[in-house]
N, C-alpha and C positions, 0 to 999 in steps of 0.2 A: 708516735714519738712521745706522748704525753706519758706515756709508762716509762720511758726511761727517765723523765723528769721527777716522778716519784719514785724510782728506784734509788736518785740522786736524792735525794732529801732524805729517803728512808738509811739511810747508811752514815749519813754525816749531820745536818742540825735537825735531825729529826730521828732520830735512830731513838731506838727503844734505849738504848745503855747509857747513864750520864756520863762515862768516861767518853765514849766518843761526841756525844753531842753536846759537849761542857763547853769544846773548843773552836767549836763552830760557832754559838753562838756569842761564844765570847771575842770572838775575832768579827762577827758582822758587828759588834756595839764599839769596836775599837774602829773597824773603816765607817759607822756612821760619824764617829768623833773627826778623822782627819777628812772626811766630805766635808763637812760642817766648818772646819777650822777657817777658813776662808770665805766669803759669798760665795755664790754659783747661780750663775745665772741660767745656763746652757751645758748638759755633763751629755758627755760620750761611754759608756759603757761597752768595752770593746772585748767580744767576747763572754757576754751575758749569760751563757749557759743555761741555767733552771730562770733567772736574772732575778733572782732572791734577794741578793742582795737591792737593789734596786726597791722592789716590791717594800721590803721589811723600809729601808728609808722613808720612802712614802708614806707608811702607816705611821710612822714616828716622826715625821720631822716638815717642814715646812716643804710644799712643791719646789722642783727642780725642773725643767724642763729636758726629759733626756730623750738621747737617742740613743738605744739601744742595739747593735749589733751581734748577731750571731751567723753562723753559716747557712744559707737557705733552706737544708739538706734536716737541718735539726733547729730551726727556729720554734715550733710547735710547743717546743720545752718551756720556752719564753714566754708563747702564748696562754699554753695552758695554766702558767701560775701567774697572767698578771688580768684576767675579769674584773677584777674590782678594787685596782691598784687607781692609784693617779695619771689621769692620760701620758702618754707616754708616745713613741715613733720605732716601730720595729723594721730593720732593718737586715735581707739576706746578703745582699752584697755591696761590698766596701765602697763601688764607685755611685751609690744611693748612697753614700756620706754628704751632707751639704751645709756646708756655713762654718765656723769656727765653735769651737767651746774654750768657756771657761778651767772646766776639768774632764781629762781623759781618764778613766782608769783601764787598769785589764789585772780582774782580781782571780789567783788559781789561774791563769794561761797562759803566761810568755815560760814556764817549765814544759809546758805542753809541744809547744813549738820548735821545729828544728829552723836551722839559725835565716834559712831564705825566708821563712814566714814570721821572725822577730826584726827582721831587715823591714818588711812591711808591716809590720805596726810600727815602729818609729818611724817609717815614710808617711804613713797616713796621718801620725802624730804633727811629723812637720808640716803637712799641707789644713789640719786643721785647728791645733790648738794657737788659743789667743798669743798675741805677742807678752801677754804678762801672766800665760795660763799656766797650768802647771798638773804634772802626772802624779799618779796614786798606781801602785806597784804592790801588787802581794804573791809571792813564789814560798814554795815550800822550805824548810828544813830538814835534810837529809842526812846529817852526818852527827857523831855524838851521840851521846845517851838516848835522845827521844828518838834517834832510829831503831832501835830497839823497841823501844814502846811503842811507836808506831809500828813497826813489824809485827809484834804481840798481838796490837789492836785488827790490824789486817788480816791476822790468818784465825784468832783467837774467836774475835767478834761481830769480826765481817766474813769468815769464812772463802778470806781467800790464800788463792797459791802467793808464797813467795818469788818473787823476783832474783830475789838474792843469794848468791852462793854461801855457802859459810865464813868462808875466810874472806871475800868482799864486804859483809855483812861484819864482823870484827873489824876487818883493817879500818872500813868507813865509822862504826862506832866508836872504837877505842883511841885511835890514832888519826882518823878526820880524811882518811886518804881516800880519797873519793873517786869512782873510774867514771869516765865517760861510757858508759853501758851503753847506749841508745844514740851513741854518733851525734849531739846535738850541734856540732861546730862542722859539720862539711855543707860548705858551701855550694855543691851541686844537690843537694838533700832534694828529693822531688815529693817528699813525703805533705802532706798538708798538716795533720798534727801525730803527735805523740801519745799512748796512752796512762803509759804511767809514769811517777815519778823518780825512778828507777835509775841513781848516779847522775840527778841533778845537781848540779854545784854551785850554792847559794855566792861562797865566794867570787868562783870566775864568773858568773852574774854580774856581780857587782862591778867588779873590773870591768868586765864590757859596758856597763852602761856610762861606765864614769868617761868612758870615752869619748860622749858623744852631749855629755850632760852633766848636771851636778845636783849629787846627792842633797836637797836642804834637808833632812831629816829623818830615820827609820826606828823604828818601833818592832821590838818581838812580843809575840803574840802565842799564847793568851794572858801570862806572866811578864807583862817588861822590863820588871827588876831583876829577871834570873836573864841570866845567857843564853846566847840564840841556841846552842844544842841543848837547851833543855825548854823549847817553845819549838809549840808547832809550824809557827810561819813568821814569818818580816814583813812589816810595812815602807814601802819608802816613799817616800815625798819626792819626787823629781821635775827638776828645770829642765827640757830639752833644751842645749844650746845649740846644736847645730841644724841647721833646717835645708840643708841642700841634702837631698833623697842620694846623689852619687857618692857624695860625702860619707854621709852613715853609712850606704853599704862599705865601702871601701874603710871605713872607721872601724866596723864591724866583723872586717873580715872576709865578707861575701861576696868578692871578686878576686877574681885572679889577676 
């Protein structure tokens, strides 16, 4: 699994092309600033993937004490890039969560998720962030001009297939109309994650979390002074308000 942990880096903050690795790195210095914006005593790292971002913190910034989660199955990735990082707690599965934190994040993976597996991250959020803690959120941009360039950069640079049909691929550029491609709102979904980002919709995103929480602040990234269709990704700063686990699913959508 260590290979596909540098297959991820070779393609995105580490890719030989400064067009794509401009925006990766430029988006890790933006979530070290909003870690940072606050103390943290205790951070959750939920969905850690390569857990780079984590790693690059450490080398920059004062210890944190995190616990890092990823899936058992691909934790390795985790491993293999953090040797000579600041101690750290790696974790395969969610019920090895223990104590509260200060800050939860999940950066790149609640687009990944279809909606019974974003029902539990905000249940494991209520059962562990502090009662004055507070979430850190980053999901892609899909719709607008930078899908375009992002599509360019994917099939151009990175040498892959498109997802996207043509006139999907328009209607969502030019006109923002964005399809549910990949089903992320059925609530019997038995899928555990998603692979691409393919008709995720930063708006109804938002909508849903406002349901359950409240936005205190977001950020586009790597440019915050241009428009989110023309940035690669959003930051959000999130208050969980509600902490009853039947509640969010039901807030969520995820029962019938």
């Amino acid at each position: 699994m260590a290979e596909a942990m540098v297959n991820y880096a070779s393609y995105t903050y580490a890719h030989p092309n400064f067009l794509v690795r401009f925006p990766h790195l430029r988006r890790m210095k933006m979530l070290n600033a909003a870690i940072n914006k606050r103390p943290v005593g205790r951070w959750l790292d939920y969905g850690t993937g390569d857990a780079e971002v984590y790693r690059n913190h450490a080398a920059t910034h004062a210890p944190v004490e995190a616990v890092l989660y990823e899936p058992q199955t691909i934790i390795e990735q985790a491993r293999a890039n953090l040797s000579a990082a600041t101690p750290h707690t790696l974790v395969g599965r969610v019920q090895d969560i223990r104590g509260t934190f200060d800050l939860i994040s999940a950066f790149e993976v609640l687009e990944h998720l279809p909606l019974p597996e974003r029902v539990s991250f905000f249940q494991v959020a209520a059962k562990h962030l502090a009662s004055d803690g507070r979430i850190l959120i980053e999901v892609p941009v899909e719709y607008g001009p930078i899908l375009l360039l992002k599509e360019w950069g994917r099939r151009v640079l990175k040498g892959r297939k498109s997802a996207y049909g043509t006139g999907e691929l328009l209607a969502a550029s030019f006109f923002g109309k964005i399809k549910d491609a990949l089903d992320r709102y059925n609530p019997a979904d038995t899928r555990f994650g998603i692979q691409h980002h393919h008709g995720f919709d930063i708006g109804r995103f938002e909508r849903e979390i406002s349901r359950i929480g409240t936005i205190l602040s977001s950020q586009n990234s790597p440019i915050p002074y241009l428009p989110a269709w023309l940035n690669q990704c959003r930051i959000f700063e999130f208050r969980l308000d509600c902490r009853d686990p039947a509640a969010i699913a039901e807030a969520l959508g995820a029962t019938r």
